[in-house]
PDB file with one MODEL, atoms N, CA, C and O in Angstrom:
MODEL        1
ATOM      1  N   UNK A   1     -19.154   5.834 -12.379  1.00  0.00           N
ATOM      2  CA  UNK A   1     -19.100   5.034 -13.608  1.00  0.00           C
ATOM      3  C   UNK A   1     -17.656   4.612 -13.907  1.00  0.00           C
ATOM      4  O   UNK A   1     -17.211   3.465 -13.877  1.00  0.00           O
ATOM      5  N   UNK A   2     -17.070   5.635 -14.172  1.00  0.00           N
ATOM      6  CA  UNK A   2     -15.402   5.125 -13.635  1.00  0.00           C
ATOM      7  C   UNK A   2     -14.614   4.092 -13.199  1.00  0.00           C
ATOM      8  O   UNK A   2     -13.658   3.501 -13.702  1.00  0.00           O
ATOM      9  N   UNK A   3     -15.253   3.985 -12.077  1.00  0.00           N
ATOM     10  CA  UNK A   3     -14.791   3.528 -10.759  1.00  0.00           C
ATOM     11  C   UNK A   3     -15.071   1.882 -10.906  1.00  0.00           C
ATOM     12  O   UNK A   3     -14.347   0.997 -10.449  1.00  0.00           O
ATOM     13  N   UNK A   4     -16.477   1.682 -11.764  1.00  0.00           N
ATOM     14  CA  UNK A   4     -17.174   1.134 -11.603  1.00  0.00           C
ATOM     15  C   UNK A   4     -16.147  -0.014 -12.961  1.00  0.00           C
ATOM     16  O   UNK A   4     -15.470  -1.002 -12.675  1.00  0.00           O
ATOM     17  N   UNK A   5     -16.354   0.523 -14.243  1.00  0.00           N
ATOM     18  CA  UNK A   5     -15.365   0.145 -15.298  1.00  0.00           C
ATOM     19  C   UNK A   5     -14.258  -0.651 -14.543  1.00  0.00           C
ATOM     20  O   UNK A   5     -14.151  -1.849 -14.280  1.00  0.00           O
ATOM     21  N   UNK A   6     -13.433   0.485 -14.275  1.00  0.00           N
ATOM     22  CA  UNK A   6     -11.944  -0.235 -13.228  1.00  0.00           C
ATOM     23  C   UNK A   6     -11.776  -1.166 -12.254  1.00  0.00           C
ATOM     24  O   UNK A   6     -10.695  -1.727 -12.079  1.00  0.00           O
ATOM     25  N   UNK A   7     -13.122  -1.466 -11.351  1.00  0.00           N
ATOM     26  CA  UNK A   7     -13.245  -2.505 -10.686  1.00  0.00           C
ATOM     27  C   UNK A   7     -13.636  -3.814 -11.809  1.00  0.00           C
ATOM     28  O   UNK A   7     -13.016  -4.864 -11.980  1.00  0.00           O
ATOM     29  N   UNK A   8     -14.467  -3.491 -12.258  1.00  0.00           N
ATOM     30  CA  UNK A   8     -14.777  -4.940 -13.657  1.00  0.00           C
ATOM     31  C   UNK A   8     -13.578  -5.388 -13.895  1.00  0.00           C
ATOM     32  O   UNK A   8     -13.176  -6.480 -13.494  1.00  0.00           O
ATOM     33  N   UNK A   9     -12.636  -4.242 -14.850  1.00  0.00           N
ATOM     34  CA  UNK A   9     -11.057  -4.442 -15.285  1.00  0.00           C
ATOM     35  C   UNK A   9     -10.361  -5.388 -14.053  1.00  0.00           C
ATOM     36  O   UNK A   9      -9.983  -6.521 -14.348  1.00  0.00           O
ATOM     37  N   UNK A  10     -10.227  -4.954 -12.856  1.00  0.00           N
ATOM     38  CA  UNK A  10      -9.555  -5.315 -12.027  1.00  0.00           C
ATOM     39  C   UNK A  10     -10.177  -6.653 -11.896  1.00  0.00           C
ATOM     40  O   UNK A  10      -9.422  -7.616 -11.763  1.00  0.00           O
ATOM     41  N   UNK A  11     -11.167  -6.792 -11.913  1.00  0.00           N
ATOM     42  CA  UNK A  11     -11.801  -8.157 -11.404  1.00  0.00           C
ATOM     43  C   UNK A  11     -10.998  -9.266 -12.463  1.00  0.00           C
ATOM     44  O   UNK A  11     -10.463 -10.265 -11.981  1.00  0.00           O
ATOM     45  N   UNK A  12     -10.965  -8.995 -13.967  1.00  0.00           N
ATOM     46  CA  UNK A  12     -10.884  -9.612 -14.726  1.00  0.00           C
ATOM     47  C   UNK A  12      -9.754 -10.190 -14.591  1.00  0.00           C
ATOM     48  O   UNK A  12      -9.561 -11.402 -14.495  1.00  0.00           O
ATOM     49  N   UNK A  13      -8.548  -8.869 -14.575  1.00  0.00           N
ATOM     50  CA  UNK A  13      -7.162  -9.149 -14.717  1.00  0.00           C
ATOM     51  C   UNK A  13      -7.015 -10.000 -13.111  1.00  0.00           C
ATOM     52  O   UNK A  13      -5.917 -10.542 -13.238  1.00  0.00           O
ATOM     53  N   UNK A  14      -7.399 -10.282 -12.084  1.00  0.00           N
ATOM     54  CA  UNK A  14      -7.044 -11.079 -11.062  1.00  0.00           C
ATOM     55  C   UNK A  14      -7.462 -12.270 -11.320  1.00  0.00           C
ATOM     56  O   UNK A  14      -7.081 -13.042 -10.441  1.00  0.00           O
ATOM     57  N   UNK A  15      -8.054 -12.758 -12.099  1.00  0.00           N
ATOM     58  CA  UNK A  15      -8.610 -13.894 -12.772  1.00  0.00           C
ATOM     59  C   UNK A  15      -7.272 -14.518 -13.656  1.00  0.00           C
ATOM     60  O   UNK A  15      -6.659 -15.580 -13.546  1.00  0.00           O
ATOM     61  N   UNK A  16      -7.113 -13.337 -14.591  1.00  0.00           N
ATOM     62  CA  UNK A  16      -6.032 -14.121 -15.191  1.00  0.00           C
ATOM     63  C   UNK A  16      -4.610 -14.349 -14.568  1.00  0.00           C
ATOM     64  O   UNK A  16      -3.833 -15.270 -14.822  1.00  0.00           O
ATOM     65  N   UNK A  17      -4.451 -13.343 -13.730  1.00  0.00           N
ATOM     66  CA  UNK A  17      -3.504 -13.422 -12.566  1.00  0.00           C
ATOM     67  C   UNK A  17      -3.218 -14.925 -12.394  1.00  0.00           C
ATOM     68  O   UNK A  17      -2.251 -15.535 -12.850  1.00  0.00           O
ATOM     69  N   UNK A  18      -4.299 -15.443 -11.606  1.00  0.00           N
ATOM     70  CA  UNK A  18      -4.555 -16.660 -11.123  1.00  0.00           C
ATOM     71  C   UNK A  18      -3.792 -17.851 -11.961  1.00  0.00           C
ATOM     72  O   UNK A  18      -2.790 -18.543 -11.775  1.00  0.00           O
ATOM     73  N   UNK A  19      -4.606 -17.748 -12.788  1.00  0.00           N
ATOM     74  CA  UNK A  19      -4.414 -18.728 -14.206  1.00  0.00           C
ATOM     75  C   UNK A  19      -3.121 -18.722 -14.397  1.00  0.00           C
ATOM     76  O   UNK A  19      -2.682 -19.867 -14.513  1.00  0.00           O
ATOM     77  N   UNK A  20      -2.178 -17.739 -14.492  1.00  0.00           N
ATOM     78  CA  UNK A  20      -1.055 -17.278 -14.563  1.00  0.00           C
ATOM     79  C   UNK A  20      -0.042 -18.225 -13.359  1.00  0.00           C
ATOM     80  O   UNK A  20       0.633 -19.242 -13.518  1.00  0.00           O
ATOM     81  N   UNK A  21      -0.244 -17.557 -12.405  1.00  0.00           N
ATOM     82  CA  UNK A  21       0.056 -18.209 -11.249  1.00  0.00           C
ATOM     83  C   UNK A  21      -0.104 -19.427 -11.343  1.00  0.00           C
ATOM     84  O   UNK A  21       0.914 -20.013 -10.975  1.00  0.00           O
ATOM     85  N   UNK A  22      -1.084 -20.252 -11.736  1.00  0.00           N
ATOM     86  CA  UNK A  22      -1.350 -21.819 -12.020  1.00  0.00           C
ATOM     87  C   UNK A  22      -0.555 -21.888 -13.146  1.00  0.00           C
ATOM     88  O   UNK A  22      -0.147 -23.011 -12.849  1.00  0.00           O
ATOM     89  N   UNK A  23      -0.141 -21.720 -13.897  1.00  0.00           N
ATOM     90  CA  UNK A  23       0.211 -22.200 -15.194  1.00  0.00           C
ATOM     91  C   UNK A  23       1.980 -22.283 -14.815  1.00  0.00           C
ATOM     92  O   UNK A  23       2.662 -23.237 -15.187  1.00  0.00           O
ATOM     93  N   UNK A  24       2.564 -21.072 -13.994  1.00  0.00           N
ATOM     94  CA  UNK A  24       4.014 -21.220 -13.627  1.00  0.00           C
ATOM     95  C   UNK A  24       4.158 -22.229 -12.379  1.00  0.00           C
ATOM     96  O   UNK A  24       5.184 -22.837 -12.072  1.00  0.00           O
ATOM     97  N   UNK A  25       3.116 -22.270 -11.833  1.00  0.00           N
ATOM     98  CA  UNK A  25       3.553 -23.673 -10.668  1.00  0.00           C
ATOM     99  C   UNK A  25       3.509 -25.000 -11.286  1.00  0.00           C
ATOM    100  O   UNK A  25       4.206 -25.957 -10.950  1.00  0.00           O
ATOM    101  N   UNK A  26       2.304 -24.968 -12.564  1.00  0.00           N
ATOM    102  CA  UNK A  26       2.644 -25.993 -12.768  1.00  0.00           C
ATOM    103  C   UNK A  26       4.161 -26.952 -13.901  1.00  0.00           C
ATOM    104  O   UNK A  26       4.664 -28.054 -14.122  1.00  0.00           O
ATOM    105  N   UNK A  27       4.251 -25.336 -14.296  1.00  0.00           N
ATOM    106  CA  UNK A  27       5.913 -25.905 -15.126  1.00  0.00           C
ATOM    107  C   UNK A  27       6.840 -25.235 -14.140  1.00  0.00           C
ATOM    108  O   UNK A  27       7.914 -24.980 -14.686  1.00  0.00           O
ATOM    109  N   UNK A  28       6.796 -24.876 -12.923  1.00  0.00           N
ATOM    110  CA  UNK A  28       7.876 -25.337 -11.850  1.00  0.00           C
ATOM    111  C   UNK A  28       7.959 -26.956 -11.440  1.00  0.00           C
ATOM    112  O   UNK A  28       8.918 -27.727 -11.407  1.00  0.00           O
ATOM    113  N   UNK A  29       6.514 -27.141 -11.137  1.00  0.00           N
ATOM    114  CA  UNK A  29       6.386 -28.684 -10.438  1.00  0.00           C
ATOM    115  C   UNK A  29       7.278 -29.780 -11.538  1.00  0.00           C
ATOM    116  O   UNK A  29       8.046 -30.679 -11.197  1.00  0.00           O
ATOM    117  N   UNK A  30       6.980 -29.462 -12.620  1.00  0.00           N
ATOM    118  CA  UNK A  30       7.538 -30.213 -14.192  1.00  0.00           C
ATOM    119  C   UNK A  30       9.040 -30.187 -14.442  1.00  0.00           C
ATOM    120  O   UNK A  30       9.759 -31.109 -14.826  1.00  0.00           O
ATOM    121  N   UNK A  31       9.366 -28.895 -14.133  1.00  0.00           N
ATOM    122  CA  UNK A  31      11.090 -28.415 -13.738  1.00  0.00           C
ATOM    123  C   UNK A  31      11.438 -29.164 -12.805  1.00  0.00           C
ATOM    124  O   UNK A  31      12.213 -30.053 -13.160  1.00  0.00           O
ATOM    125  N   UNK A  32      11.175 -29.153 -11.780  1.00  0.00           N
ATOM    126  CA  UNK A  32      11.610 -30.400 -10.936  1.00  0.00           C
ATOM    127  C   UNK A  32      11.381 -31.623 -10.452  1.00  0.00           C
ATOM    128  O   UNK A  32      12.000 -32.286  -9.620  1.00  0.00           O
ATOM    129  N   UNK A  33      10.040 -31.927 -11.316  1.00  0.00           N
ATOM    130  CA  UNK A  33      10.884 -33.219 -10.938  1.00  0.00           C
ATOM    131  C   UNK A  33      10.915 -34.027 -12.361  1.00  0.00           C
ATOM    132  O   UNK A  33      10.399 -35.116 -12.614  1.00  0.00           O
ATOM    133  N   UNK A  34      11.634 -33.212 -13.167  1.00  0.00           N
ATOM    134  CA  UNK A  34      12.184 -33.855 -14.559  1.00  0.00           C
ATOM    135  C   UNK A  34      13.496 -34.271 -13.514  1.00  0.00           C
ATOM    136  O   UNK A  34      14.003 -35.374 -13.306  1.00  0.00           O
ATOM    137  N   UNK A  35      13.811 -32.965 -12.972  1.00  0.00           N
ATOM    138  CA  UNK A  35      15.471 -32.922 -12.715  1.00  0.00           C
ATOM    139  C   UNK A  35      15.795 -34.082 -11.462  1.00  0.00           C
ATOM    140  O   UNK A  35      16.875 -34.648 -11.288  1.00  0.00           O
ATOM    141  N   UNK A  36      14.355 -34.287 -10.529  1.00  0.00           N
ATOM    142  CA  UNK A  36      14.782 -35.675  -9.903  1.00  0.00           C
ATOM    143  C   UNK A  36      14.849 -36.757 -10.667  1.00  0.00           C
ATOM    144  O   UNK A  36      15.289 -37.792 -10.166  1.00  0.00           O
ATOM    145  N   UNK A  37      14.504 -36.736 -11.780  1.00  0.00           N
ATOM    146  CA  UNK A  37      13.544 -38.258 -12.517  1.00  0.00           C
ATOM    147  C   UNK A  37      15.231 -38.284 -13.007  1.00  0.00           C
ATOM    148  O   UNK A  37      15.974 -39.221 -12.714  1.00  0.00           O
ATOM    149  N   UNK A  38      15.764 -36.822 -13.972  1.00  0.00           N
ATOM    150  CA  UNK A  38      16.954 -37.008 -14.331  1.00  0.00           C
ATOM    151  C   UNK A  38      18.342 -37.565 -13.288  1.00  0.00           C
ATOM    152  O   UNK A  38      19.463 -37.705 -13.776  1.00  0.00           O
TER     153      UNK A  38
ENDMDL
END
């Protein structure tokens, strides 16, 4: 049962991981190329 909880948890938080990960590439991509545009 445990085990079982902590995998759900885990499932969840790699989800937002993701999202995460998407959300900083996309204000890297924005960081640069403001700075080419600049």
């Amino acid at each position: 049962m445990d085990v079982e909880i902590r995998d759900r948890k885990h499932r969840r938080y790699r989800r937002v991981d993701r999202v995460a990960a998407l959300i900083w590439f996309v204000i890297v991509v924005l960081a640069v190329i403001s700075l080419i545009v600049d």
